[in-house]
C-alpha positions in Angstrom: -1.2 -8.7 -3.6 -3.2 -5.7 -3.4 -2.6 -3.5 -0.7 -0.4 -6.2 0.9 2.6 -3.4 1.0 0.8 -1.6 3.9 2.3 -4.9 5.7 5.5 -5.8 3.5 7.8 -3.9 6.6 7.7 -3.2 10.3 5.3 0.0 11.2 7.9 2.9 12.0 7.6 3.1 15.6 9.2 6.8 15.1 6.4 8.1 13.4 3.9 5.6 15.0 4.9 6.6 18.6 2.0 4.8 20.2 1.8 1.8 18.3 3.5 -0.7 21.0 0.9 0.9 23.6 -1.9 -1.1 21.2 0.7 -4.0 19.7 2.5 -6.8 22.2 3.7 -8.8 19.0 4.5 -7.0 15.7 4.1 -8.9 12.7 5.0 -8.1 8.8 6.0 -10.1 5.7 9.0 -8.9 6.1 9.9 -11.2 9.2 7.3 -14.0 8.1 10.3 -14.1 5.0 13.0 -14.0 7.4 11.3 -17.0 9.6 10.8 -18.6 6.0 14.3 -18.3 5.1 15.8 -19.5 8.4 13.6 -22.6 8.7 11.2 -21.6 11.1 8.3 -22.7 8.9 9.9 -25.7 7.7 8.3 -27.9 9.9 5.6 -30.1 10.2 3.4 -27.7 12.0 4.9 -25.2 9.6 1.6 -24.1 8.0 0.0 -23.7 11.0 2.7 -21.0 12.0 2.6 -19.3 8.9 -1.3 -18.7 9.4 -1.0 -17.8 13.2 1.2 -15.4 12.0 -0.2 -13.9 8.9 -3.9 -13.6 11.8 -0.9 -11.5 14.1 -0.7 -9.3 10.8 -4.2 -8.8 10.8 -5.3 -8.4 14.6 -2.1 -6.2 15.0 -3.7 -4.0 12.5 -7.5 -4.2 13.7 -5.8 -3.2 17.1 -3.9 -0.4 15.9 -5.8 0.7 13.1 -9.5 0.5 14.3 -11.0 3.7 14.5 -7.9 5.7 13.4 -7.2 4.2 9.3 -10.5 2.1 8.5 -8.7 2.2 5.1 -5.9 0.2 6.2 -8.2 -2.1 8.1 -10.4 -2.6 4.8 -7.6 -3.7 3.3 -6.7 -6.2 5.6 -10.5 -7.8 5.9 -10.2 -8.0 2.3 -6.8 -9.5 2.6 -8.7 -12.2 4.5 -11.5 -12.5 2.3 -8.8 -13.6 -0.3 -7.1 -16.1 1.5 -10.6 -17.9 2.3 -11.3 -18.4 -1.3 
């Protein structure tokens, strides 16, 4: 997936000092694997979790990103766009 690595792993709070000021509930792939692989989406409403959490991913990102890395948050819309189609 292209640009998708921008959200393979946890932001690095140490060089993104602020970014719990702007983000409650961080999301990556990185945990949406972990939830995968211990069950968590294995439900019925599974589906549903898995798309609540991959919209965290990208409202995280329009939070944090906004006016600072409109690259970032380019990639994500367009991250979007491709899951629509």
């Amino acid at each position: 997936m292209e640009g998708g690595e921008w959200f393979d792993k946890p932001v690095d709070e140490s060089e993104y000092t602020d970014y719990r000021e702007y983000v409650d509930n961080p999301m990556c792939f990185q945990a949406m694997k972990a939830k995968a692989s211990g069950g968590q989406y294995g439900t019925v409403h599974g589906l549903d979790s898995v798309r609540r959490d991959l919209q965290l991913i990208a409202s995280n990102c329009n939070l944090f990103c906004g006016g600072r890395y409109p690259e970032v948050v380019a990639i994500v819309n367009h991250l979007r766009q491709v899951r629509r189609e």
